[in-house]
C-alpha positions as CSV (number, residue, x, y, z in Angstrom):
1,X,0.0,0.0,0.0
2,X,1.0,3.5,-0.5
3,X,1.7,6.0,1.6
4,X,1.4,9.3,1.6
5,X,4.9,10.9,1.6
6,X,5.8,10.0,-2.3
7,X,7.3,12.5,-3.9
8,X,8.3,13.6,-7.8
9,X,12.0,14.6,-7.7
10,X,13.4,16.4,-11.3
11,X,17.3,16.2,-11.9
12,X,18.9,17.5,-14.5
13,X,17.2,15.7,-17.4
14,X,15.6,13.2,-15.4
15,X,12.4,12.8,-13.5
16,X,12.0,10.7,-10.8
17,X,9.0,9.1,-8.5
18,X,10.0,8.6,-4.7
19,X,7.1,6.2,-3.3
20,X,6.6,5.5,0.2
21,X,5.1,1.7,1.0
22,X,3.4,0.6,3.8
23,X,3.4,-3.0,4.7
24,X,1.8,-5.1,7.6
25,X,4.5,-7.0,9.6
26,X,3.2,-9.8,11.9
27,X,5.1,-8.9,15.3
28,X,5.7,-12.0,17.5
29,X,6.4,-12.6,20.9
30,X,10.2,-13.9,21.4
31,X,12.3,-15.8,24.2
32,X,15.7,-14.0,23.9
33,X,16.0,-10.5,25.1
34,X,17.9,-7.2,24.0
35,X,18.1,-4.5,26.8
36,X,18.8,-1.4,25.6
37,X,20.0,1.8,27.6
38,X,20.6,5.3,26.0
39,X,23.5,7.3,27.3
40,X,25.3,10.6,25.9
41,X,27.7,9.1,24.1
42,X,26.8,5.4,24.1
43,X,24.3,2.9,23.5
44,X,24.7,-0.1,26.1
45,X,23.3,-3.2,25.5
46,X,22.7,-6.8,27.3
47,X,21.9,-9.2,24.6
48,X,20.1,-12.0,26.5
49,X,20.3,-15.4,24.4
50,X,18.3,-18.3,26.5
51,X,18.1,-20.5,23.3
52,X,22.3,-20.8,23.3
53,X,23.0,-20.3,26.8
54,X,24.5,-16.8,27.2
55,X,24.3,-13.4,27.5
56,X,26.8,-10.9,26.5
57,X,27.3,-6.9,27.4
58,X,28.5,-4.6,24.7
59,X,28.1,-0.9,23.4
60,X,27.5,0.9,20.4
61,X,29.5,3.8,20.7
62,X,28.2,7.0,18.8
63,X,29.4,11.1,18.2
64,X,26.0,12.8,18.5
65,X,27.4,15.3,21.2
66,X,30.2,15.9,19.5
67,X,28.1,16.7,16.2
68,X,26.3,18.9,19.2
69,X,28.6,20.6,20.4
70,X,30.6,21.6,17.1
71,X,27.8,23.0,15.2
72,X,26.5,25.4,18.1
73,X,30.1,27.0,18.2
74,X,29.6,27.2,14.7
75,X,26.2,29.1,15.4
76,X,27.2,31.2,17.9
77,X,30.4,32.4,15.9
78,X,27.8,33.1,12.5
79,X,25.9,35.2,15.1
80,X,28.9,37.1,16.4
81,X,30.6,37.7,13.2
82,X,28.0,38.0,10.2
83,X,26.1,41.3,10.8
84,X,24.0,41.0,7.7
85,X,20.6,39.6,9.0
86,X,19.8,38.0,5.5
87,X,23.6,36.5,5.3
88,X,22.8,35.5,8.6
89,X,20.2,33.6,8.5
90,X,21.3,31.8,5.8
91,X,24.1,30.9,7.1
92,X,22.2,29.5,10.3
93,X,19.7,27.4,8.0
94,X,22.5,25.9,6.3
95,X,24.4,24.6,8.8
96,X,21.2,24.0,11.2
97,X,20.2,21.6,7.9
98,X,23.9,19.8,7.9
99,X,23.4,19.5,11.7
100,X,19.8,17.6,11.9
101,X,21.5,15.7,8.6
102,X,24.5,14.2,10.1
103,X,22.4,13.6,13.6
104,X,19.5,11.5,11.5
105,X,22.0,9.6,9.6
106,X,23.6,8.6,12.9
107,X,20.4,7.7,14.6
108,X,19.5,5.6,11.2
109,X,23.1,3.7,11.4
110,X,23.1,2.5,15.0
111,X,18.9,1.5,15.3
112,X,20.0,-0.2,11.8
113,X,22.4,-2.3,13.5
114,X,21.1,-3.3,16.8
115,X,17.7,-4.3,15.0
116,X,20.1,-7.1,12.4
117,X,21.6,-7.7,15.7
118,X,18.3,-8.8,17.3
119,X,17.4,-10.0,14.1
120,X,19.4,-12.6,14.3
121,X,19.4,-14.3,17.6
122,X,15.4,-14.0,17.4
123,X,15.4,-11.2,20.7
124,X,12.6,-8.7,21.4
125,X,13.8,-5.3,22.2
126,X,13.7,-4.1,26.0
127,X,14.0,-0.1,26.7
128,X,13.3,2.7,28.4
129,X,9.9,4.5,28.8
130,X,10.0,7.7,26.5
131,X,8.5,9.7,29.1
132,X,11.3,8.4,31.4
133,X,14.0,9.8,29.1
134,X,13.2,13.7,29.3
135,X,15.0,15.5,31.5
136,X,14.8,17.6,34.6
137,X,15.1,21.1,34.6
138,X,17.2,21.1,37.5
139,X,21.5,20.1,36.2
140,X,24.4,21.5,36.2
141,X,26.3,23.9,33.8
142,X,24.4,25.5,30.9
143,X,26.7,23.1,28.6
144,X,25.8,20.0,30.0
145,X,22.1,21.0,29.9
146,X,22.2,21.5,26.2
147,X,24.4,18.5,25.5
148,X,21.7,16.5,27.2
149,X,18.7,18.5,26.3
150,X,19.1,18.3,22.7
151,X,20.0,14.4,21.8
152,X,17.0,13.7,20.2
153,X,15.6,10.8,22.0
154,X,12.2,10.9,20.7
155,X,13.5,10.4,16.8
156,X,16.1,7.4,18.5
157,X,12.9,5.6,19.9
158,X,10.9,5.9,16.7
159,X,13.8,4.5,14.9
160,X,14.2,1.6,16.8
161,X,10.7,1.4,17.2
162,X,10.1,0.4,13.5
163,X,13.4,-1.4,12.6
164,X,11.9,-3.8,15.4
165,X,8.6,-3.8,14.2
166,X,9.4,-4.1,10.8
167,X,11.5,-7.6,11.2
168,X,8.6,-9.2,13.6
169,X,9.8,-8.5,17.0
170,X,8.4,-6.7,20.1
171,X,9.4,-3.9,22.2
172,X,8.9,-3.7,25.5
173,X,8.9,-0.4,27.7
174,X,9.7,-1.0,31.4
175,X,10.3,2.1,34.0
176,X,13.8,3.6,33.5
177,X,14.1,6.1,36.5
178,X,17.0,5.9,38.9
179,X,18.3,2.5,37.0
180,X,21.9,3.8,37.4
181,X,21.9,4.1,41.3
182,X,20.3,0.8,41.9
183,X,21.7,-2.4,42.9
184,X,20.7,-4.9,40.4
185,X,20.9,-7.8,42.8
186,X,19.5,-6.2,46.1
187,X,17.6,-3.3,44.8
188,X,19.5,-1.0,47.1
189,X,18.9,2.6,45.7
190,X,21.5,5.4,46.8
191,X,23.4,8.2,44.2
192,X,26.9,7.5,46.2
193,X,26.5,3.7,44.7
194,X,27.7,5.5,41.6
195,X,31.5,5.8,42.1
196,X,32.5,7.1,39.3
197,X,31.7,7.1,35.7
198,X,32.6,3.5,34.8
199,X,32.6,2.2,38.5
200,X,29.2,0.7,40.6
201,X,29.5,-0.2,44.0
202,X,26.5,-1.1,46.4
203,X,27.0,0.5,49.9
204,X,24.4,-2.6,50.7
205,X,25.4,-6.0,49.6
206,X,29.0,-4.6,48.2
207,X,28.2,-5.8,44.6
208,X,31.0,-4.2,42.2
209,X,30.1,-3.9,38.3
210,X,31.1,-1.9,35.4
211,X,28.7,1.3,35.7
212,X,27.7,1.3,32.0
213,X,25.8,-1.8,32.1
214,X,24.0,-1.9,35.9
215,X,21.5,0.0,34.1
216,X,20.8,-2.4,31.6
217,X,20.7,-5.1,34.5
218,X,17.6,-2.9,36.2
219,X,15.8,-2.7,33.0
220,X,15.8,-6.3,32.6
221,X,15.0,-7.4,35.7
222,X,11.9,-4.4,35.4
223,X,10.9,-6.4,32.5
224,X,9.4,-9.5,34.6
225,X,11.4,-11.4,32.3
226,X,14.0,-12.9,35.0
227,X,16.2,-11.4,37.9
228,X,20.0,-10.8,38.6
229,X,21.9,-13.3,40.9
230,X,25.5,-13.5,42.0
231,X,27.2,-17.2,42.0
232,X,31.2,-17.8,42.1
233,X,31.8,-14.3,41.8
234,X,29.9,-14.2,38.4
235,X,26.5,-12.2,37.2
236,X,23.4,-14.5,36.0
237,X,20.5,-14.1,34.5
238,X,17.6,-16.3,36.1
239,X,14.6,-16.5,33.9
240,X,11.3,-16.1,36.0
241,X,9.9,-19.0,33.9
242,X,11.3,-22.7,33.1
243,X,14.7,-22.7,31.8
244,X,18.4,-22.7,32.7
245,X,20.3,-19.9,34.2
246,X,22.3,-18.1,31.7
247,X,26.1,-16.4,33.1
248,X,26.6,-12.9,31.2
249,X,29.8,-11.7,30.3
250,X,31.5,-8.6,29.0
251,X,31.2,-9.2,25.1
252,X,34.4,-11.6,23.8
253,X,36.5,-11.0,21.0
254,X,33.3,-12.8,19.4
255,X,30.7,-10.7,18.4
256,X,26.6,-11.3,18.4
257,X,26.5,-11.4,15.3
258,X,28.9,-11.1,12.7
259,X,30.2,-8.4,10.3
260,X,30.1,-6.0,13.2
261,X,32.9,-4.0,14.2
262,X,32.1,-3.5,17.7
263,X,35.3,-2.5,19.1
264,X,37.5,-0.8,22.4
265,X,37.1,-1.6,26.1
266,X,34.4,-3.6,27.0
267,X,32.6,-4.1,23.3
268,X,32.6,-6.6,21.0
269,X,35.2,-7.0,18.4
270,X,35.9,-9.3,15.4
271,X,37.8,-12.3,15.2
272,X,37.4,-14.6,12.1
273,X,35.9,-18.0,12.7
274,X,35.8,-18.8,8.5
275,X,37.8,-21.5,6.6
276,X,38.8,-18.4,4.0
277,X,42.4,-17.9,3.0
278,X,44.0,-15.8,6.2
279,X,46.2,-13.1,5.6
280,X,50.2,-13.4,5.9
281,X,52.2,-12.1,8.5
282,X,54.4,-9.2,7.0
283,X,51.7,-8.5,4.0
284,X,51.2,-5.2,3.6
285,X,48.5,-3.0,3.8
286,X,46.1,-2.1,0.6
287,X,44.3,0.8,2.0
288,X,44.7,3.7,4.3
289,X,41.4,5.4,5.5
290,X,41.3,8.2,7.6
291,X,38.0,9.0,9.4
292,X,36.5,12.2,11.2
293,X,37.2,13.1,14.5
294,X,35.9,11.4,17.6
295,X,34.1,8.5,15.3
296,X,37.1,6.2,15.0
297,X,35.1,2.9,16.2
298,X,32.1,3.9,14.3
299,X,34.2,4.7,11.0
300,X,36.5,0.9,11.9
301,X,33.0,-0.3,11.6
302,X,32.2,0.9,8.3
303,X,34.9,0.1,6.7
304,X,35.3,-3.4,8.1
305,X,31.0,-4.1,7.1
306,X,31.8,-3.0,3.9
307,X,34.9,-5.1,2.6
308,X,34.0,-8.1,5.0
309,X,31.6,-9.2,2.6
310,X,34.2,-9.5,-0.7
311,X,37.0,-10.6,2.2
312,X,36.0,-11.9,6.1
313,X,39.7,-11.8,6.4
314,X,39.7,-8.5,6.4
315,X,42.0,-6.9,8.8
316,X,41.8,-3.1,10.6
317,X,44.9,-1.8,12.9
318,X,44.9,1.7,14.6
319,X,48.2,3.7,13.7
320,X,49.6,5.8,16.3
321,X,48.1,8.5,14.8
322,X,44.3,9.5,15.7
323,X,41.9,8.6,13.2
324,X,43.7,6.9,10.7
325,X,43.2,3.1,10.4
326,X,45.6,0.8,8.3
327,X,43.4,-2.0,6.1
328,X,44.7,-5.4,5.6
329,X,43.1,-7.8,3.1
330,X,43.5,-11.0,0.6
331,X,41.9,-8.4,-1.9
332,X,43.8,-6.9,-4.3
333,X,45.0,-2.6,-3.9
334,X,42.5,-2.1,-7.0
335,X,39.4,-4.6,-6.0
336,X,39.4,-2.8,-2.2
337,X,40.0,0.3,-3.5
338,X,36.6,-0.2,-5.9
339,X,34.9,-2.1,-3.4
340,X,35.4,0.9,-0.6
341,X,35.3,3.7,-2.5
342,X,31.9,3.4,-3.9
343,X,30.0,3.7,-0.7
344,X,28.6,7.1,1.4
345,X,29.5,7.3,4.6
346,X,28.8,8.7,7.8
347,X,32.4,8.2,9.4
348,X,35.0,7.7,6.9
349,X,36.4,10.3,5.7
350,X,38.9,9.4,3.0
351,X,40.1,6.5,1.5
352,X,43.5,6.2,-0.2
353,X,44.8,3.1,-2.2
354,X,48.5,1.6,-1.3
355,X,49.8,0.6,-4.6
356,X,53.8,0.3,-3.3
357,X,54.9,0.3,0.7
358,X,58.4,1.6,0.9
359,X,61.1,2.5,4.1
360,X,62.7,5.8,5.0
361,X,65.2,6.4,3.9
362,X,63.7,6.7,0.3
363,X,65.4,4.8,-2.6
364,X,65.0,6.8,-5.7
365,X,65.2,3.8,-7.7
366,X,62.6,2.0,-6.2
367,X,60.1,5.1,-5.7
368,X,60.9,5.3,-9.8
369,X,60.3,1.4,-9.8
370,X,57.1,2.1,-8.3
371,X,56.1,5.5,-10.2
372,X,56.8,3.8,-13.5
373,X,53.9,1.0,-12.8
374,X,50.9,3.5,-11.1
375,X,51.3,6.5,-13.8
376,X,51.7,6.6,-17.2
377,X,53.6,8.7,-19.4
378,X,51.7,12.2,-20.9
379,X,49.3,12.1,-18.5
380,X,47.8,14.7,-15.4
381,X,48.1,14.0,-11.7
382,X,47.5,15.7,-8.3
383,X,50.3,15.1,-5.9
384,X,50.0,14.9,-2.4
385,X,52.2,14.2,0.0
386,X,52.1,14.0,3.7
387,X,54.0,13.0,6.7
388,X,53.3,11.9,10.6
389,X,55.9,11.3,13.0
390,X,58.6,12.3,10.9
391,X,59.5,16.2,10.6
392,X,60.9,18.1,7.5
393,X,60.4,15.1,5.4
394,X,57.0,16.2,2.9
395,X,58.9,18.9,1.2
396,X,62.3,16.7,0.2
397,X,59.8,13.6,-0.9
398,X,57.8,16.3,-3.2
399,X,60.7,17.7,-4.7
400,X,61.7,14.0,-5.4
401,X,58.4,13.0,-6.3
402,X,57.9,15.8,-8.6
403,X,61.3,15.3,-10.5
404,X,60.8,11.7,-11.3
405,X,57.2,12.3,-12.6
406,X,59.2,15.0,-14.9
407,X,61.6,12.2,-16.1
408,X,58.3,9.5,-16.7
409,X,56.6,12.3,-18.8
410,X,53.9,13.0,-16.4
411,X,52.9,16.7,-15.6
412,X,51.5,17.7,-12.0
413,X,48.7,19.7,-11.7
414,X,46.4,21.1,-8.6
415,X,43.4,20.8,-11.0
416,X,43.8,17.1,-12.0
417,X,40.9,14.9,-10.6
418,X,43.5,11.9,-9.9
419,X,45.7,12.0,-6.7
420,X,49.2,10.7,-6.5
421,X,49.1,9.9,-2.9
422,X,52.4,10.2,-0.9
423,X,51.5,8.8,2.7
424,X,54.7,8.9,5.4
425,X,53.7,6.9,9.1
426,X,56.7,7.1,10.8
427,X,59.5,4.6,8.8
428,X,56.9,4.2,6.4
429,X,56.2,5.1,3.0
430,X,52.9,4.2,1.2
431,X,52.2,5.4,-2.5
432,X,49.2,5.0,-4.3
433,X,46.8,6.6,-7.2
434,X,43.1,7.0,-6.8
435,X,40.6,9.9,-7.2
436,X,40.8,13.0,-5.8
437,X,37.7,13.6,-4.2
438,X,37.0,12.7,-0.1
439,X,34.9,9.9,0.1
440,X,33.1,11.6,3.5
441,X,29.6,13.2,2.1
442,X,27.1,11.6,3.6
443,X,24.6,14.8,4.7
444,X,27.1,17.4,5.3
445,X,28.4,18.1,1.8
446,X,28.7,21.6,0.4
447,X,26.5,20.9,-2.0
């Protein structure tokens, strides 16, 4: 059936019709649980599986204050500066539209991927109340109200909401207030039981947990699905009804449910449990991908979903430098490069090819080895070099870049659409050709 937000959109030469479908989806009752608690900068999770015996904690981290926070400095320097009210308020409607852009596709990426998660271990989503999430007037600085004030909980329920609904599977509201103070296991309920941001400690019964997830205990045990107990210095979930009593654990290197790059302290990562061909020790990388500030897990996760399909092999390492991830795969530099490159994303920022990996000190011949096979003669290219973690290095590899392009018959120009991409991490020296343009543009493009 249709709906009724379909739209006629003209392009250029094209015309196009955007329908909106409506569907019925037959919403079942399931066994396994998903207990879900929003926080400021997280989403923390206890996945509940009764049907294999376990029950892991993990979190989806996200950068929603940080999108926040940097667009209302933006604001409030377009107010200071721009004295024009017309210039003004166009620049204010711009950027407000990039803000609520970049929020939505956020909100979109993580309900997306805790509804496959549910999906598929068959578990019924447990949350918060809406009316428990608003907030009370009385907080502390005016900065922390308006980090708080303005994630936009409301939109984050309705997305979850119908990414339940719309794969069969319930949601369940229990009563979310004061489930951070409160003992799980004794009910206990006293604000100094919250040590510290990640520490819980009952004053009652002395039980000692991570602070992210006690929440996430209270919400199930609110549920009437089962209660918390302590045995052998371990936490257990006992189902109120017939079955057997299930430990829960920090999530292991395993995650619940693969293709998911849930990763850092506490979360789930990726470890490869296929028969595919593993990659060798010493290979070296095939792409570098740099991603915006303060999303690094989300943008590992991006990355790693999109070339785990083509390679479950795939491997992601952290350099030393902040937001910029080295990509290892049986794939070859070409086949990633294609297979990355023609994605939108909401955390990666750039993508850049490794066609040769050489060490400091450069060889000229084998940087000419290496030019000679990427570029070819009477052609354009866009050089770009950069360095990290070595000083007054970019400006001696140009030169030297530069001079043997002159001697293969290739001309560099700032207008070419194809990069020659000089990459310097520490000892190491990564080359490689590929377009120009950033691959980062998901909602907050100039455009």
């Amino acid at each position: 059936m249709l709906g009724g937000n379909s739209k006629i959109v003209i392009d250029g030469d094209g015309i196009f019709l955007l329908l909106t479908i409506r569907r019925d989806a037959e919403i079942a009752e399931h066994r396994n649980k998903l207990v879900m608690d929003i926080n400021e900068d997280s989403v923390d999770c206890l996945l509940v599986d009764y049907d294999n015996g376990k029950a892991a904690f993990f979190s989806i981290m996200h950068d929603i204050r940080a999108i926040r926070t940097n667009y209302r400095r933006i604001r409030m320097r377009i107010q200071e500066k721009v004295e024009n009210p017309a210039s003004r308020n166009k620049l204010l409607a711009k950027y407000g539209a990039r803000e609520r852009n970049c929020v939505e596709d956020r909100l979109k990426k993580i309900t997306t991927l805790l509804a496959e998660i549910a999906r598929e271990h068959n578990a019924d989503l447990v949350r918060e109340r809406l009316k428990d999430l608003r907030l009370s007037n009385k907080m502390g600085s005016k900065q922390l109200n308006y980090r708080l004030s303005t994630f936009p909980y409301r939109k984050f329920i309705e997305y979850i909401d119908y990414k339940f609904y719309e794969r069969g599977l319930s949601v369940i509201e229990v009563d979310a207030r004061k489930t951070s103070i409160t003992c799980p296991v004794c009910g206990y309920t006293d604000r100094r039981n919250r040590i510290s941001r990640d520490t819980f400690r009952c004053r009652r019964c002395g039980l000692e947990f991570n602070a992210q997830y006690v929440a996430c205990l209270n919400l199930f045990s609110r549920s009437n699905d089962g209660y918390i107990a302590i045995r052998s210095e371990g936490v257990y979930v006992v189902p109120r009804k017939a079955g057997s009593v299930v430990p829960a654990n920090v999530a292991s290197n395993e995650p619940p449910t693969q293709m998911k790059w849930l990763r850092g302290e506490a979360r789930a990562g990726f470890q490869n449990t296929h028969s595919y061909q593993k990659i060798k020790h010493g290979q070296p990388p095939v792409l570098i991908v740099t991603c915006r500030t303060s999303s690094v897990v989300l943008c590992e996760h991006e990355i790693g979903n999109v070339l785990f399909i083509r390679d479950p092999n795939v491997r992601i390492e952290k350099t030393a430098f902040t937001g910029v991830l080295l990509v290892y795969s049986n794939l070859d530099v070409n086949t990633a490069y294609r297979v990355a490159s023609f994605r939108e994303y909401g955390f990666v920022e750039s993508i850049i090819p490794i066609h040769c990996t050489l060490i400091l000190p450069l060889d000229p011949l084998s940087l000419r080895e290496c030019l000679a096979k990427i570029t070819n003669p009477d052609t354009r290219i866009k050089l770009k070099v950069r360095a990290r973690g070595v000083r007054k290095t970019s400006s001696e590899i140009y030169r030297l870049v530069v001079n043997i392009l002159r001697e293969l018959g290739v001309t560099v120009e700032s207008s070419s659409s194809t990069c020659l991409f000089v990459e310097v991490i520490k000892s190491n020296v990564y080359v490689g050709v590929g377009s120009c343009k950033p691959v980062f543009k998901a909602s907050i493009s100039d455009s």
